[in-house]
N, C-alpha and C positions, 0 to 999 in steps of 0.2 A: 483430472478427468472433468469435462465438461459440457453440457450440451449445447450445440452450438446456439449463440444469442447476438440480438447486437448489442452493443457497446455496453459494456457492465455499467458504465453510467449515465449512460441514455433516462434508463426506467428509471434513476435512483431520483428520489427527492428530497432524503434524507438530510437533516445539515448537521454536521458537527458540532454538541454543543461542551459547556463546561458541565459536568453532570454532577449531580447531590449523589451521597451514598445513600445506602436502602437496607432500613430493616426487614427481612421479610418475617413473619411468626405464621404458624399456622395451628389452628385451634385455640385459639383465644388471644386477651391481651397479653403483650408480653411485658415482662415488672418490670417497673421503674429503675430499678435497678443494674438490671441487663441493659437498657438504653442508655443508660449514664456511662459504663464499662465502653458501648461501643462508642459514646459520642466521645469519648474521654482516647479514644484511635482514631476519629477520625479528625482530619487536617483541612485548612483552606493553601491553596497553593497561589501565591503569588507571581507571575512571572513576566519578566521584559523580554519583547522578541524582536528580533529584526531579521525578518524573512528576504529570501534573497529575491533578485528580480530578474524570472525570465524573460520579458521584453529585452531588457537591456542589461545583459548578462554581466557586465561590468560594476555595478553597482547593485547596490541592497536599497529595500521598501526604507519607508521612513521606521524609527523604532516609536512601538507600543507597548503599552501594559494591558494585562490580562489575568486572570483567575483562574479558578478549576479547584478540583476537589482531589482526595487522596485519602488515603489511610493504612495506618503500622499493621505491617508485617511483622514473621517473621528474619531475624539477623540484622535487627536494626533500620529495617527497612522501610520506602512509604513507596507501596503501588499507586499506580492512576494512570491515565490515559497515555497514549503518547501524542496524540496532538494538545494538550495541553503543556507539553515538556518542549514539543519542535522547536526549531528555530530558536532556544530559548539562549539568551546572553546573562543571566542572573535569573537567580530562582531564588524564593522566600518561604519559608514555612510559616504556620501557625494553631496551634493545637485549637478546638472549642474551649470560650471561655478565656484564656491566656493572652494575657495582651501584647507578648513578648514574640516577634517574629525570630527565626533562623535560616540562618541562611541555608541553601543544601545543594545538592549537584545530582547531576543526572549518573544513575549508579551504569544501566542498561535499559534499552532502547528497542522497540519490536513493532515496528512503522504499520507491518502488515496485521497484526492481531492486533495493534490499538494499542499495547501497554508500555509502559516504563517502571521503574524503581530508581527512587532516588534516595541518598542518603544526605544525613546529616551530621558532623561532624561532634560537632557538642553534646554529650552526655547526657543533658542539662532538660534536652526535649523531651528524653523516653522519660521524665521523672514522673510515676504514677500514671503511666499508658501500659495498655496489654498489646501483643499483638491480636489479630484477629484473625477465627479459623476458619480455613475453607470447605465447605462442605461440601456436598453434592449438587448433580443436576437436578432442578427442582421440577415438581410436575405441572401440568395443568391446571389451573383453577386456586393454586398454593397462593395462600396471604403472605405479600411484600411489603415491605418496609423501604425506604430510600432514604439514606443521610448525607448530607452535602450542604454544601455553601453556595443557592442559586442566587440569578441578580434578586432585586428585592431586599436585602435587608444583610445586616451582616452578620449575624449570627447563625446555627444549626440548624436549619430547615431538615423536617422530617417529615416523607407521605407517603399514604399507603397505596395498596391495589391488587391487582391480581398477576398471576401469570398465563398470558392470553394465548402464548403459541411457544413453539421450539421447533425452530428451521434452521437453513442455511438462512443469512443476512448478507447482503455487502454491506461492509462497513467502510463508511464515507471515508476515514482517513485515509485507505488504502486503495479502495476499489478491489478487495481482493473479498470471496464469498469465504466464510465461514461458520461454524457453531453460532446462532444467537438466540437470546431471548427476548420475547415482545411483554412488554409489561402494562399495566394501565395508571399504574401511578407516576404522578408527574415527575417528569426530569424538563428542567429547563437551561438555558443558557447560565454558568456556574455549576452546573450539576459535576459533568465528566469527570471520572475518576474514583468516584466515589462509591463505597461499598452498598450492595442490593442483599440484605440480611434475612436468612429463615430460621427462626428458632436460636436466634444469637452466633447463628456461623454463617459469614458470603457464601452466598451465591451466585455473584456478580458482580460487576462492574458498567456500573453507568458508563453508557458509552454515546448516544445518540438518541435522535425524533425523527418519527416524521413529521415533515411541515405542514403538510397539505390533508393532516385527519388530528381530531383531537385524541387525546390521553393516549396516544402508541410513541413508545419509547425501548428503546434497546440496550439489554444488559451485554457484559462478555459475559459467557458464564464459564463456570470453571474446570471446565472438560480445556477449554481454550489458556485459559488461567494457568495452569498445572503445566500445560505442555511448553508455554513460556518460560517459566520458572525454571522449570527443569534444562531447556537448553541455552538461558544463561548461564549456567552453574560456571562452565568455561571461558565465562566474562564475555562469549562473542552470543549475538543472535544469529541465528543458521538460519533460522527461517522453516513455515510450515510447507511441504513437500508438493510439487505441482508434478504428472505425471505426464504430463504433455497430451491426452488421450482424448479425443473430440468424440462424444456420442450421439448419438440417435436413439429417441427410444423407439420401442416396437409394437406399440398397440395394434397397429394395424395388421389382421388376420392374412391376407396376401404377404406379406413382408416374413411374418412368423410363418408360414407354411414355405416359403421360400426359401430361409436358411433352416429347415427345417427342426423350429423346435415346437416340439409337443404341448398339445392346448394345457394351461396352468404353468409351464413354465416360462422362467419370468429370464429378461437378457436385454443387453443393449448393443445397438451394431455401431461399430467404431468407422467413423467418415472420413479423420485422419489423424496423424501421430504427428506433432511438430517438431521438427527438426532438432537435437539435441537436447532432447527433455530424455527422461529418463529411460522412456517405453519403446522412445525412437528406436525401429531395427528390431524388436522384441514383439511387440503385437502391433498388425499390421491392420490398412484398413480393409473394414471386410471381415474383418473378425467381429463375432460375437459374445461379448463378456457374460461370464452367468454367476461369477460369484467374484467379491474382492477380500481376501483373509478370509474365507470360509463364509462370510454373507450372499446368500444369494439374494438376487438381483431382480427387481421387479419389472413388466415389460414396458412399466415407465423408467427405468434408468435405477429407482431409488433402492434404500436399504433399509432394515428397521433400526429403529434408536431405539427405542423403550414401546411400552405396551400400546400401540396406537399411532405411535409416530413412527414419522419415515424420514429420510433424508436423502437427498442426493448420494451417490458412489464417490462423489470429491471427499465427502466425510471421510469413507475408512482410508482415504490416502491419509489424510490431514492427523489421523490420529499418530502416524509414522512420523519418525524423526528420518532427516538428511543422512543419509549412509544404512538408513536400514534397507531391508527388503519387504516389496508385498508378494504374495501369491496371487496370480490371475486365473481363474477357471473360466477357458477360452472354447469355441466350438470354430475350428476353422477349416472350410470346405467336406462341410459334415462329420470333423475328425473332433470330441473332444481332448482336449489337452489342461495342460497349470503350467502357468509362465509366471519365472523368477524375474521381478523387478527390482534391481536397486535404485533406491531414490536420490537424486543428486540437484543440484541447486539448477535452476533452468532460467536463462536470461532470455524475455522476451522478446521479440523484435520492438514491440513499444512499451517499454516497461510501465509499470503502474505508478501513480504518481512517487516524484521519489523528497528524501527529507537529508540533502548530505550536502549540504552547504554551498557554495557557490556554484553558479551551472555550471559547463562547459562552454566554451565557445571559441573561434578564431576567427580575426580578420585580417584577407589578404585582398591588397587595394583595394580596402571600402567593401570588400563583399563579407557581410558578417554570417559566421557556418555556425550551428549549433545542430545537436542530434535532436530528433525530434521523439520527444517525450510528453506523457500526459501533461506536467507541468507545463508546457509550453501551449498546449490545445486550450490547457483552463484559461490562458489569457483573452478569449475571445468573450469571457464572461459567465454570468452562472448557467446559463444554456449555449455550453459552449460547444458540445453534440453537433447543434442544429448549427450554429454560426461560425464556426472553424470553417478553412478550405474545403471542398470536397476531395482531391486528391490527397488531403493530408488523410482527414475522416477515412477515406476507402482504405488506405493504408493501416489506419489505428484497428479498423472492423476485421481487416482480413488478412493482411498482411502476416505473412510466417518468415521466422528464420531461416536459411540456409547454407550451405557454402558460401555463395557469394556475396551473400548479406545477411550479416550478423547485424546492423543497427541502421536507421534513416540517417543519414547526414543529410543538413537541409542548408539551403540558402533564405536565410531569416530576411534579412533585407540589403540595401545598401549604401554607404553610406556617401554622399554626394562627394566630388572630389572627378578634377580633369582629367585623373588617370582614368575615372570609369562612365565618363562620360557618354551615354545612350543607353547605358543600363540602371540607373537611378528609379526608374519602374521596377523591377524583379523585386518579387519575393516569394516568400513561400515555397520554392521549388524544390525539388528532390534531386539532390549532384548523384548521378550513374557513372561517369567517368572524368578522370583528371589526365591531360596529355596520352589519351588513349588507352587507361587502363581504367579497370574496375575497382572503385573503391567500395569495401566491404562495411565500414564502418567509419567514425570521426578519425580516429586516430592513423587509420591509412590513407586516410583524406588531405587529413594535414602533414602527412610525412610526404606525400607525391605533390604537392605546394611547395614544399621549401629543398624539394629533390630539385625542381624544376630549374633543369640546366639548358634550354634552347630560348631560342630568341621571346616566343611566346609561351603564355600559358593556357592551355584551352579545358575547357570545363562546359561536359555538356551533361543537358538535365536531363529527368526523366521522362517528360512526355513532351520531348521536342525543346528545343530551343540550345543555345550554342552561347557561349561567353568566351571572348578572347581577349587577353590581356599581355603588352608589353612587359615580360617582366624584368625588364633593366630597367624601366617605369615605375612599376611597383616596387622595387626596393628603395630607389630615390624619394618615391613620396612617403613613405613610412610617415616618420616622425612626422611633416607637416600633417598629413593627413588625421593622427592621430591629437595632434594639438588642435588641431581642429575642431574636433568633434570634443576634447576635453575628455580622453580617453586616457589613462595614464598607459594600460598593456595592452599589447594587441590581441592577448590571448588570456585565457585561464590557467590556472598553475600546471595541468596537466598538459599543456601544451610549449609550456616553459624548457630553456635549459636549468636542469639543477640549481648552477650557481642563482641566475634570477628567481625560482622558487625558494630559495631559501631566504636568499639576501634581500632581493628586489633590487639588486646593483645595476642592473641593464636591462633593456627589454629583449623579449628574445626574439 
């Protein structure tokens, strides 16, 4: 459920950092003792990355090194961020104190909450560490603690602060809104990962800054924590629940005497249900929600959290695992009712940035297709909102799923070459049809390409314009074309036959 907005990362100016863990105590200092216990769990994270590159889907960034923070778990384990884990090709532990690095591996992975757990292999680590325990969601005005390894120095940085606020947050690595907390003690680059401590138990995880204010930094905290945990238990991440449900809220007294709900109470009117999310077909638009699992719903949209606070209605979804059900308490066409939601996994039409290893992409005679995904908008830069296409933008803003289109297939660019001469300008475009049919998504993009059994190929975009190509041409230039450009495949593994995914014995 969400109210409609633009771009989740339009507003954000958040940046992803490496984060120090956090004491927090409250009511005094807390002993020496107790800090040695947690500094004695918490870990510097060493890692080499080599991020792939969607410019030019064929090849990966150059590889770097990078840091970040962590700390023991329970079952032998080390939480921390998951953008400090991404992309990662070797990872290195190392306890405060201990001069001895370990090696360790990515246990499970949760792109959209920020987290990961890695493990380590050698015994040799946990030798005189505790795990550390999760507490609760901490309140207002509560003394924090932060423990981590920022740049600056290489040893356990430790700062205090407050707890400033408790809202929904988008969290940069995902672009996706959830549970966070605003704290005032520092986290800097180095920090991520690292445990936000009250009274000797987390309450968080260093997760991000904002850039553009001083001392505001953002924990996970462990309402968010707990719900991860629990749905790796099955080794897979399912992910936290979207309901597909667009709101409105209803402050305005004409709107409320319209659908007629009585002054004090509180409701939000649904604008619309996206196509194969959960609620699709179930609550329609035009309906008015007045309560989610038994909260009712204020005539801004929100819900209560705790004494004072409120939150958005995406919260009580988000508290739900994949496969359960919510209860909706619905007023439709003056009729109240409660509608059964099951919750199930919902693919966007432009997913949220994603972290799974090589893009996707095909090229047929020089025209290189990839789907069009956040990762690919970020290439325009860090204000890539404003500097991306507008046809792509309108697309990312408003664009829903449907029948007829499950995903953007795009023509990214093309690559010079006499089979496609006079089209060497095209980019950016949206393919709507291949030899006269509609393509829904990449994958029946590229299967109505290599179906293509007539003399030509024709591929037309979506706000006008027409590509026709020889294709007894383009199967002759293949190879040179592709030596050309120093392209080893013409495609991504998902675009492969088997044998060449596996082997790389042929191109396909």
């Amino acid at each position: 459920m969400a109210i409609s907005r633009i771009a989740r990362w339009a507003a954000v100016t958040f940046i992803a950092v490496i984060a120090a863990s956090v004491v927090f105590h409250a009511g005094g200092i807390v002993a020496k003792t107790q800090i040695e216990r947690i500094n004695k769990s918490v870990v510097k994270i060493f890692v080499t990355i080599r991020k792939p590159n969607y410019f030019q889907p064929w090849q990966y960034e150059a590889q770097v090194s990078a840091s970040g923070s962590g700390f023991i778990i329970s079952g032998q384990r080390i939480l921390t961020n998951a953008h400090v884990a991404a992309d990662a090709v070797f990872i290195e532990v190392r306890k405060a104190g201990d001069p001895q690095k370990y090696q360790a591996t990515v246990e499970a992975v949760g792109h959209q909450c920020d987290l990961a757990t890695l493990k380590v292999a050698d015994p040799a680590f946990f030798k005189e560490t505790q795990p550390l325990e999760l507490g609760g969601l901490p309140g207002v005005m509560d003394k924090v603690s932060v423990h981590g390894f920022p740049e600056g120095g290489d040893d356990i940085s430790i700062t205090q602060g407050v707890v400033s606020r408790i809202e929904q947050v988008n969290y940069a690595h995902s672009g996706f809104d959830l549970l966070g907390v605003q704290v005032d003690a520092a986290i800097n680059p180095g920090n991520s990962g690292g445990p936000a401590v009250i009274g000797g138990k987390v309450i968080g995880v260093a997760m991000q800054m904002l850039s553009t204010a001083q001392n505001i930094g953002y924990i996970i905290p462990t309402p968010v924590i707990t719900h991860f945990l629990e749905d790796i238990k099955d080794s897979v991440f399912d992910g936290f629940p979207e309901d597909g449900v667009y709101i409105q809220n209803m402050e305005n007294a004409s709107m409320r005497r319209y659908h007629g709900l009585a002054p004090g109470v509180g409701g939000a009117l649904v604008t619309k249900v996206a196509f194969g999310s959960s609620a699709h077909g179930i609550i329609l638009p035009g309906d008015v929600i007045t309560s989610v699992d038994g909260s009712e719903l204020g005539m801004d949209g929100t819900a209560p959290l705790a004494t004072g606070i409120r939150v958005p209605a995406d919260y009580l979804v988000q508290r739900r695992f994949i496969g359960e059900s919510v209860k909706y308490g619905v007023i439709r066409a003056g009729k109240r009712m409660t509608l059964d939601v099951k919750l199930k996994k919902f693919d966007r039409l432009i997913p949220y940035e994603q972290h799974a290893g090589q893009p996707r992409y095909y090229i047929y005679g020089g025209l290189v297709f990839v789907p069009l995904t956040v990762n690919y908008l970020m290439t325009w830069g860090e204000q890539w909102w404003k500097e991306a296409p507008v046809d792509l933008m309108h697309m990312y803003l408003n664009g829903q799923p449907s029948p007829e289109r499950r995903e953007i297939a795009l023509l990214k660019n093309v690559l010079a070459h006499e089979v496609n001469a006079g089209y060497h300008e095209y980019s950016d475009k949206i393919v709507s049809r291949v030899n006269g049919a509609a393509v829904a998504d990449m994958g029946e993009m590229v299967a109505r390409l290599k179906e293509s059994k007539g003399e030509y190929t024709v591929i037309e975009l979506e706000y006008g314009g027409v590509i026709i190509l020889d294709a007894g041409e383009v199967a002759k230039s293949r190879d040179s074309l592709l030596k050309l450009h120093g392209i080893q495949f013409e495609s991504s593994t998902d675009y492969r036959p088997v044998s060449t995914a596996v082997t790389g014995a042929k191109k396909g």
